[in-house]
C-alpha positions in Angstrom: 6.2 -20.5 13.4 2.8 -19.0 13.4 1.4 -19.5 9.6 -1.5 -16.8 8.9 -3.7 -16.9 6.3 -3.4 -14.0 3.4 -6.1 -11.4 3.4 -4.6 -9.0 1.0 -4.7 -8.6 -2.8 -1.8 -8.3 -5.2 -3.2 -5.0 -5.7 -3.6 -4.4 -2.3 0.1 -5.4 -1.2 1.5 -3.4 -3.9 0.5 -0.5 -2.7 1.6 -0.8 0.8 5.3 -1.6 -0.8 4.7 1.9 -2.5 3.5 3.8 0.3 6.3 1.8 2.7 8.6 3.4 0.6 7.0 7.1 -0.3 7.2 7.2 4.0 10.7 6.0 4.3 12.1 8.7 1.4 10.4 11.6 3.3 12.1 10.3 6.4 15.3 10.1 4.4 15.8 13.1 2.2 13.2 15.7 4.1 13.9 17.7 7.1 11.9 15.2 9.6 14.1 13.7 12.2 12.7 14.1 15.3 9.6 12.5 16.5 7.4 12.6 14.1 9.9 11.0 11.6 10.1 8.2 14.6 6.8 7.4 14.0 6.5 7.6 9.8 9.5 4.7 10.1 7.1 2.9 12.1 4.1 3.3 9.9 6.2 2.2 7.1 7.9 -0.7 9.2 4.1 -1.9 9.8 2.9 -1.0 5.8 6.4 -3.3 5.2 5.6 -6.6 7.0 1.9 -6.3 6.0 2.8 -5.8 2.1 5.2 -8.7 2.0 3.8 -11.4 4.5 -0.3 -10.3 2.8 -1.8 -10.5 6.0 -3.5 -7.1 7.5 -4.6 -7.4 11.1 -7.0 -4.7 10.6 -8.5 -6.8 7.8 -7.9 -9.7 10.3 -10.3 -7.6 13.4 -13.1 -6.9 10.8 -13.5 -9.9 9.2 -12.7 -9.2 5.6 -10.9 -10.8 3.3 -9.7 -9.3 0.0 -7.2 -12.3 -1.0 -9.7 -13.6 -3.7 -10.5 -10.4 -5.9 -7.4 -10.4 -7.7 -10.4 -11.9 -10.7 -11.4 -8.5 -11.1 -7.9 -6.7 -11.8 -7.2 -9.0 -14.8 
């Protein structure tokens, strides 16, 4: 298995969960099943693995990591 190191915040990985979900219930209960509906359950597929595994390849490709600033949320 391919262990990655976490570059996201608590912060950071809750709002992916939120906006995973806010994506899937437009999908769900609005009037979008056709292509572009295809591609908002993809985006929130990818804003899925991302929030619960706390790695971000974007994050990853510009060398950032947010993983230790949970400090300044408490």
């Amino acid at each position: 298995m391919i262990k990655r190191k976490k570059n996201m915040n608590i912060m950071d990985r809750i709002a992916r969960f939120v906006i995973s979900l806010v994506l899937l219930g437009i999908v769900i209960f609005g009037p979008l099943w056709n292509l572009l509906g295809f591609f908002l359950i993809l985006l929130s597929g990818l804003f899925l693995a991302a929030g619960i595994s706390g790695f971000c390849p974007f994050y990853k490709s510009i060398d950032v990591d947010f993983s230790k600033s949970d400090e300044y949320f408490k």
